[in-house]
N, CA, C and O of each residue as an XYZ file, in Angstrom:
524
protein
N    -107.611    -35.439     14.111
C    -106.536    -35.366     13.149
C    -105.832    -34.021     13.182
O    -104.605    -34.077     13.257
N    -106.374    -32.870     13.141
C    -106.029    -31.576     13.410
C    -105.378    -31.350     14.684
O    -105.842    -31.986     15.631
N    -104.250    -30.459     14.939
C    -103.382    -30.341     15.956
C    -104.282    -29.165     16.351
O    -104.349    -29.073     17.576
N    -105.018    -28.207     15.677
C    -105.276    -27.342     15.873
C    -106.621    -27.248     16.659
O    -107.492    -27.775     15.965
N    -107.108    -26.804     17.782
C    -108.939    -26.624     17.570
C    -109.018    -25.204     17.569
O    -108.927    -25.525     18.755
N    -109.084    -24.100     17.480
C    -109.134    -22.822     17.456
C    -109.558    -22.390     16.424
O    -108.556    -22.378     15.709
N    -110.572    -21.931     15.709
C    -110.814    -21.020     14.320
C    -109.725    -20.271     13.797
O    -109.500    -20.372     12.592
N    -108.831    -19.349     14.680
C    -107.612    -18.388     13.975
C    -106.778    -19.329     13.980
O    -106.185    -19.319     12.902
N    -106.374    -20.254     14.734
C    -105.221    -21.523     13.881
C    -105.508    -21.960     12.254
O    -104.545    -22.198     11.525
N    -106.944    -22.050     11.732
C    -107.147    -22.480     10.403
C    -106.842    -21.714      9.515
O    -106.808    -22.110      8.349
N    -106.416    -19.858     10.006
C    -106.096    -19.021      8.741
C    -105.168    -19.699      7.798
O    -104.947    -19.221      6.686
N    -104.667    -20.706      8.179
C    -103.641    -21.154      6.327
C    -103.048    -22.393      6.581
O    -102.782    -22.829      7.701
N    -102.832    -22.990      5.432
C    -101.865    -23.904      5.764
C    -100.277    -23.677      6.638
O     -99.651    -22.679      6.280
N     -99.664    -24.505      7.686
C     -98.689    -25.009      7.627
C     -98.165    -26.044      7.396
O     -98.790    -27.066      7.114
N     -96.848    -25.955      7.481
C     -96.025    -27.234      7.124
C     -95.972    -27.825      8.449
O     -95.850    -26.974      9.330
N     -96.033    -29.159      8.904
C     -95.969    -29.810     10.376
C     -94.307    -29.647     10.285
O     -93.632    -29.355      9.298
N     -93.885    -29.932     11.637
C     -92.107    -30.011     12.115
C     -92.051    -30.805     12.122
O     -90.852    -31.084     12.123
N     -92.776    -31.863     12.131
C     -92.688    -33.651     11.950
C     -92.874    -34.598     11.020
O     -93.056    -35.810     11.128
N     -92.796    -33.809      9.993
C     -93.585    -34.270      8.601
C     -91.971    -34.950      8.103
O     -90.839    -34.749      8.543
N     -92.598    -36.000      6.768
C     -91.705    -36.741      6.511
C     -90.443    -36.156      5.924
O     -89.240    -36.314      6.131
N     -91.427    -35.172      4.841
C     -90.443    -34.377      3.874
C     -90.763    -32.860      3.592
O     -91.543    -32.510      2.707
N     -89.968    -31.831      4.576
C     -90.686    -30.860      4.522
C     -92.278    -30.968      5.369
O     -92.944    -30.047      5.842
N     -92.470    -31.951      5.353
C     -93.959    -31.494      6.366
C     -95.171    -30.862      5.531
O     -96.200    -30.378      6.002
N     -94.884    -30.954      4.448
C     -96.446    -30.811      3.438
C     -97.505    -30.924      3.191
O     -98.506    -30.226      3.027
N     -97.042    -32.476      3.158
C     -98.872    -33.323      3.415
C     -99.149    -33.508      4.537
O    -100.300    -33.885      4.755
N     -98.547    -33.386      5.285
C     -99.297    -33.523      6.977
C     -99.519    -32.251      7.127
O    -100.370    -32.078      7.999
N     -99.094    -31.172      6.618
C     -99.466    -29.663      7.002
C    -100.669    -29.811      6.225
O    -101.611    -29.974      7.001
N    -101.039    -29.825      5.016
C    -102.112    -29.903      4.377
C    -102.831    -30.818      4.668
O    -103.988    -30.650      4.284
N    -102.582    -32.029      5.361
C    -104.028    -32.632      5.837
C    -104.302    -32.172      7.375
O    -105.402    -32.447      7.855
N    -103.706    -31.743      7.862
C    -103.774    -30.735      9.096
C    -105.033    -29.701      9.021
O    -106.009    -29.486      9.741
N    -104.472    -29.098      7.643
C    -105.261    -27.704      7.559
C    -106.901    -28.180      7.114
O    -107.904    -27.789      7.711
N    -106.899    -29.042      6.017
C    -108.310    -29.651      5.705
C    -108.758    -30.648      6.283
O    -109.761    -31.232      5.873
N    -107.977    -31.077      7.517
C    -108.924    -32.286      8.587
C    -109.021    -33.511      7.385
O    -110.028    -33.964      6.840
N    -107.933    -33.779      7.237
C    -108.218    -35.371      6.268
C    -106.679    -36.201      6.832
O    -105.651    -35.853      7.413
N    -107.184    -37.323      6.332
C    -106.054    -38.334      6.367
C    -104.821    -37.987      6.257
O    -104.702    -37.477      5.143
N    -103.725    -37.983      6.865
C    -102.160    -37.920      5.988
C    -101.729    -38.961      5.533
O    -101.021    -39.030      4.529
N    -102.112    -39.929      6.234
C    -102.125    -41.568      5.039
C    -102.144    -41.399      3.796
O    -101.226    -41.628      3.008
N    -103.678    -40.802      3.472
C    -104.119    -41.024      2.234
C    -103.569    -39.441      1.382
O    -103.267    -39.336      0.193
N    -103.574    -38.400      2.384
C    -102.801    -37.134      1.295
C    -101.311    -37.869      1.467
O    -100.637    -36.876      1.739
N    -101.015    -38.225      1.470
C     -99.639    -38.953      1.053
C    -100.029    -39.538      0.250
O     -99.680    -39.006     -0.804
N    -100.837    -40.760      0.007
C    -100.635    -41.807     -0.803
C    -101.170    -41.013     -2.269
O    -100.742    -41.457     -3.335
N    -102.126    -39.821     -2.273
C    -102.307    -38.870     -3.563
C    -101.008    -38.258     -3.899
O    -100.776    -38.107     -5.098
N     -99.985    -37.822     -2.911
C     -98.944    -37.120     -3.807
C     -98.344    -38.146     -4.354
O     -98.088    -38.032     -5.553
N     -97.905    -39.565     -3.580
C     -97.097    -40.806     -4.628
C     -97.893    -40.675     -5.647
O     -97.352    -40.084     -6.582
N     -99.206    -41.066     -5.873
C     -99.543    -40.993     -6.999
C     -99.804    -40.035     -8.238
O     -99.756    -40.277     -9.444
N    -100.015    -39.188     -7.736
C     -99.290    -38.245     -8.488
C     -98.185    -37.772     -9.010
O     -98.153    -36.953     -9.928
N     -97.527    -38.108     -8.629
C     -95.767    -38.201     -8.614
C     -95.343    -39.283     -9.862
O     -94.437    -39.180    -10.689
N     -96.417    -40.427     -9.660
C     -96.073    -41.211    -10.648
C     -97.228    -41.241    -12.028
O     -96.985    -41.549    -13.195
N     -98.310    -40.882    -11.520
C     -99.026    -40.662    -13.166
C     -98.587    -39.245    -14.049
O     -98.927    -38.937    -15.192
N     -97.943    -38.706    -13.347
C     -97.637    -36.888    -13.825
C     -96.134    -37.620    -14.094
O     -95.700    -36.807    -14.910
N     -95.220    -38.467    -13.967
C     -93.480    -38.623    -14.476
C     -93.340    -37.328    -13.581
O     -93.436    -36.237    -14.142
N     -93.115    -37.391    -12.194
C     -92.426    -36.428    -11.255
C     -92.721    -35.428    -11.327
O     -93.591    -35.045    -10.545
N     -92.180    -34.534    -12.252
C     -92.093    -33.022    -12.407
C     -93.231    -32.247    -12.026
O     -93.026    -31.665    -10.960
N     -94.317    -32.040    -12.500
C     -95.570    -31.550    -11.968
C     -95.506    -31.230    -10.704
O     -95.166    -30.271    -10.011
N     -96.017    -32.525    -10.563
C     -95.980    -32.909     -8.763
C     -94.804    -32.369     -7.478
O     -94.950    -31.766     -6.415
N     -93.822    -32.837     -8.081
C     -92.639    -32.366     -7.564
C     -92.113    -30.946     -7.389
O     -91.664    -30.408     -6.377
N     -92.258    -30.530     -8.470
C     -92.070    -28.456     -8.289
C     -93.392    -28.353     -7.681
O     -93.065    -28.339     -6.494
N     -94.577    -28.277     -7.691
C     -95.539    -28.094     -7.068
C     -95.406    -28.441     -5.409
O     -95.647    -27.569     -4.574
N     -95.098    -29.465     -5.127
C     -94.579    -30.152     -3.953
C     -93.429    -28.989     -3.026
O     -93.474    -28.472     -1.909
N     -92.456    -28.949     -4.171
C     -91.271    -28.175     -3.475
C     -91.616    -26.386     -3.145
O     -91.108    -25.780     -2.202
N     -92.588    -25.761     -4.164
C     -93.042    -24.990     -4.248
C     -93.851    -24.470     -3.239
O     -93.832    -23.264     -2.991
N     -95.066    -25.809     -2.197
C     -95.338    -25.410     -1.622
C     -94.642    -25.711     -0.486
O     -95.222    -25.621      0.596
N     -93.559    -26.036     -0.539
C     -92.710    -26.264      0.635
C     -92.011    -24.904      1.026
O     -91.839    -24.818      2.242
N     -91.527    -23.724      0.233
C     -91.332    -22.672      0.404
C     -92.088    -21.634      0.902
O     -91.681    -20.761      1.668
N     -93.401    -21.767      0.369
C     -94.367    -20.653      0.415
C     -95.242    -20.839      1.686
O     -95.842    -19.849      2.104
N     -95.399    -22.372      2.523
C     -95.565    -22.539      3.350
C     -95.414    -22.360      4.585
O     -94.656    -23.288      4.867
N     -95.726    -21.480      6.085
C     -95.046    -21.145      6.738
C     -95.039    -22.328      7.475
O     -95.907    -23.201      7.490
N     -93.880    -22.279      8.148
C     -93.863    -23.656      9.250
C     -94.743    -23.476     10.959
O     -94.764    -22.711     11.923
N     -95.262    -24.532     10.557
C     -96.174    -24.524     12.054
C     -95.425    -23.850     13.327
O     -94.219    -23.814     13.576
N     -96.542    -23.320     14.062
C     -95.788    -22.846     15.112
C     -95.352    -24.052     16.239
O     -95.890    -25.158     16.290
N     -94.216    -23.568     17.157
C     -93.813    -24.279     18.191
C     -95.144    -24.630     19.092
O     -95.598    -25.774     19.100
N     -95.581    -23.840     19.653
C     -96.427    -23.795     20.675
C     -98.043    -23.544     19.731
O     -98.109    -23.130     18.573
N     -99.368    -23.977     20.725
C    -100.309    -24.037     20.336
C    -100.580    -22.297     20.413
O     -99.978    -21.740     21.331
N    -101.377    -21.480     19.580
C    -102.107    -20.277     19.993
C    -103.051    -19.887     20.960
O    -104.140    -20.457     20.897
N    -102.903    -19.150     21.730
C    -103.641    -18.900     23.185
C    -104.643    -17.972     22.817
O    -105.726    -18.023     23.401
N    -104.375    -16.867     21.654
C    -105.279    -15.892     21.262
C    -104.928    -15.644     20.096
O    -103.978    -16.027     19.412
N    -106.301    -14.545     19.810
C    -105.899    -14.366     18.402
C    -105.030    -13.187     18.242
O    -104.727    -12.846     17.099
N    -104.622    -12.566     19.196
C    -102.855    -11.962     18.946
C    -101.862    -12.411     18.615
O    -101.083    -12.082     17.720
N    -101.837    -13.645     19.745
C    -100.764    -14.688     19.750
C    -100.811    -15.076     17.752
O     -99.761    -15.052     17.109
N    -101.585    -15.258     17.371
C    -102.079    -16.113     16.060
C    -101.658    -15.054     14.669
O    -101.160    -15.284     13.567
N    -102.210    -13.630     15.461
C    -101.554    -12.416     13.924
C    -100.071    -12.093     13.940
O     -99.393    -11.775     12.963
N     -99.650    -12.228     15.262
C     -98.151    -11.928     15.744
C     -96.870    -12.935     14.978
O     -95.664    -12.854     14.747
N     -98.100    -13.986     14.755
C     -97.314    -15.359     14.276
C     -97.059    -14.959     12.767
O     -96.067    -14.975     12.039
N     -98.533    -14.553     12.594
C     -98.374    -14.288     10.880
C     -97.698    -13.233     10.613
O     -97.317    -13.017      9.462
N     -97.474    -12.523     11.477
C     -96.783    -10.946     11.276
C     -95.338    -11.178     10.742
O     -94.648    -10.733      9.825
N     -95.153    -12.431     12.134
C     -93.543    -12.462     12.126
C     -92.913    -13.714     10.785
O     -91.823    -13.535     10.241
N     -93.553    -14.563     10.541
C     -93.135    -15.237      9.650
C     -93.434    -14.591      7.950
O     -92.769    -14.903      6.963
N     -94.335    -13.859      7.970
C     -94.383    -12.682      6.772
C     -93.362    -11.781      6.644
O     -92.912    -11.756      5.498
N     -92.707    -10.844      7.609
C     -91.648    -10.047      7.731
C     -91.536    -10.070      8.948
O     -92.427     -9.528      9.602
N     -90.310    -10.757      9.697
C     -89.491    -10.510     10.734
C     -89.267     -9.124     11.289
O     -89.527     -8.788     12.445
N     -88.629     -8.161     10.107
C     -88.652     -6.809     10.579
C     -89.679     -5.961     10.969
O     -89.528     -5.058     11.792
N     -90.752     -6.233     10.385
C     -92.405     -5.879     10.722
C     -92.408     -6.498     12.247
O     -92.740     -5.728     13.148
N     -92.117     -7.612     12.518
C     -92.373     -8.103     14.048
C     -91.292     -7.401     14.635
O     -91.706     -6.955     15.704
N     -90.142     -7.094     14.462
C     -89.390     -6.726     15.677
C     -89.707     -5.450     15.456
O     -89.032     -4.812     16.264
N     -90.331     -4.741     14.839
C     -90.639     -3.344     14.750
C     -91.890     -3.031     15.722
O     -92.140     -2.066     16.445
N     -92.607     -4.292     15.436
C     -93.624     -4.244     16.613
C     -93.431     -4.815     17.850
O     -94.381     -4.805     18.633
N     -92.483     -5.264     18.148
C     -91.916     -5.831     19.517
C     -91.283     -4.206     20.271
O     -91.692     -3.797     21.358
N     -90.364     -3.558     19.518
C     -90.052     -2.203     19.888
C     -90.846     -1.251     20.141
O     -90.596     -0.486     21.073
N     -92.142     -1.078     19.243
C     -92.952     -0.137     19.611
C     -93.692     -0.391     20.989
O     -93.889      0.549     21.760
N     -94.122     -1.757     21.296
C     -94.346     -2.773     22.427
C     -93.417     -2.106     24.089
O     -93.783     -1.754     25.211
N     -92.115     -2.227     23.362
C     -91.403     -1.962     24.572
C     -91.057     -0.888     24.933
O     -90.720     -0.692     26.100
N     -91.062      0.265     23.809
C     -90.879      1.362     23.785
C     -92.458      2.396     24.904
O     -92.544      3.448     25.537
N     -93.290      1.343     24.575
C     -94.351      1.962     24.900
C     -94.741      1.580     26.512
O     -95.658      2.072     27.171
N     -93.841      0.637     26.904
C     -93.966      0.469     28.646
C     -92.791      1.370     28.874
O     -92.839      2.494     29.375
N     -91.847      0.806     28.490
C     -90.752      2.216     28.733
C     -91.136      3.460     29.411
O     -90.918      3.758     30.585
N     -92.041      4.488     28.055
C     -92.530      5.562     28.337
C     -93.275      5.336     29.626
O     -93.131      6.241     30.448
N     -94.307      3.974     30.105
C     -95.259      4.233     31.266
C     -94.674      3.950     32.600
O     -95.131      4.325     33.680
N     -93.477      3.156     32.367
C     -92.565      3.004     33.572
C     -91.847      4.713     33.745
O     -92.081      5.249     34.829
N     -91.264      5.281     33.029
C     -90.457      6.594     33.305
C     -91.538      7.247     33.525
O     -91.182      7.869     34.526
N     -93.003      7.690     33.257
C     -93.864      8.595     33.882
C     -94.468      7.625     35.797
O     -94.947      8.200     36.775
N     -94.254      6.557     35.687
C     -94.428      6.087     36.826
C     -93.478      6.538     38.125
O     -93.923      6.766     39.250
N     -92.173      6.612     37.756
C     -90.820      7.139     38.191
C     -91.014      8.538     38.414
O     -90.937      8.863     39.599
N     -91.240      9.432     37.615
C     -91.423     10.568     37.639
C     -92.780     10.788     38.829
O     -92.823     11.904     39.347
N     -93.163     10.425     38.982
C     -94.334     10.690     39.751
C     -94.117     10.195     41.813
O     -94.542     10.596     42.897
N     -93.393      9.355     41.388
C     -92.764      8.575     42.649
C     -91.655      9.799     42.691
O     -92.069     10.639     43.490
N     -90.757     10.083     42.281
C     -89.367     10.294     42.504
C     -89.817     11.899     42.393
O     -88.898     12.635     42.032
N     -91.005     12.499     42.633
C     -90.799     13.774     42.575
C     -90.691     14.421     43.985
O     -90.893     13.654     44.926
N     -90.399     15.729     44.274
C     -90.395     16.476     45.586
C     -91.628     16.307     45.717
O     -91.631     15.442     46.594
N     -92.941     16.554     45.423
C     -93.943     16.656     45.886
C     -94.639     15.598     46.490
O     -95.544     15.702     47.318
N     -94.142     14.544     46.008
C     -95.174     13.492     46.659
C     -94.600     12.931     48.134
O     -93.450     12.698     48.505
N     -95.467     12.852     48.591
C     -95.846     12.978     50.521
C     -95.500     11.199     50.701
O     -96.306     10.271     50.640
N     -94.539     11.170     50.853
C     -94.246      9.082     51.225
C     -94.896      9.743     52.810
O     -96.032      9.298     52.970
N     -94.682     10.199     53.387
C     -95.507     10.075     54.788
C     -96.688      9.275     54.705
O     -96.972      8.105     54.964
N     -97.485     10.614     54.111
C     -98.974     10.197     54.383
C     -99.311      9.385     53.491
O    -100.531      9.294     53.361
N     -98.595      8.642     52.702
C     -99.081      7.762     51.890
C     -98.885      6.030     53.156
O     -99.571      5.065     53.492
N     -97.996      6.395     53.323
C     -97.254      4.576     54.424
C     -98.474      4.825     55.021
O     -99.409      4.034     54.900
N     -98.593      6.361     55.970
C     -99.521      6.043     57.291
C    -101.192      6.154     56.811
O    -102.002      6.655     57.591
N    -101.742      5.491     55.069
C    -102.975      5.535     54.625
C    -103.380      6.510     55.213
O    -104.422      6.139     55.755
N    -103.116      8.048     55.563
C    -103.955      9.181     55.900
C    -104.583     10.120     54.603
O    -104.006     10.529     53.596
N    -105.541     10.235     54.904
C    -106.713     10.570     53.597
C    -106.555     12.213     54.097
O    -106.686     12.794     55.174
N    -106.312     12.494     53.138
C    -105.807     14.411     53.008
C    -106.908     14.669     52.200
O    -107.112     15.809     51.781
């Protein structure tokens, strides 16, 4: 029943992308490994012994606060905090996408620097001679 098998996929509910309405109860029977049949057939009923309202702001409520499932399955548990990073604050993720790139940046230009200096011998490096 679970889309998920991974332990760091279970950190929280999502909402499924395929779900009927908003993706709620299939996100929530996702997350607790149960029926979406039957967590559906509890929110109708609820819906109708509560006269809507309850149910319904509760419903819509967790339709907001819910993050939406990811596209792709998680490969690691980077992949899995990166997710939560970015759907928590976007700017927090592209802040860490920059520091990311900023930080090969720096190891590519000391790579350059080391190649591209006067000192280094392209001779004896092509002809593998051990100095």
């Amino acid at each position: 029943m679970s889309e998920c098998n991974h332990s760091f996929c279970k950190s929280g509910p999502y909402r499924a992308r395929n779900g009927v309405l908003f993706g709620v109860c299939k996100g929530l029977a996702n997350h607790f490994n149960f029926s979406v049949f039957w967590t559906r057939m509890i929110v109708v009923i609820g819906f109708i012994i509560t006269g809507f309202w309850p149910v319904g702001v509760a419903y819509i409520v967790g339709a907001f606060l819910m993050k939406p499932a990811p596209v792709l399955a998680f490969e690691s548990e980077d992949d899995a905090e990166f997710y939560g990073s970015y759907t928590a604050s976007r700017s927090m993720a592209l802040n860490r996408i920059k520091r990311t790139f900023d930080g090969l940046d720096r190891r590519i230009q000391r790579m350059e620097s080391v190649v591209t200096d006067k000192q280094y011998d392209w001779d004896a490096r092509l002809r593998d001679d051990p100095r």
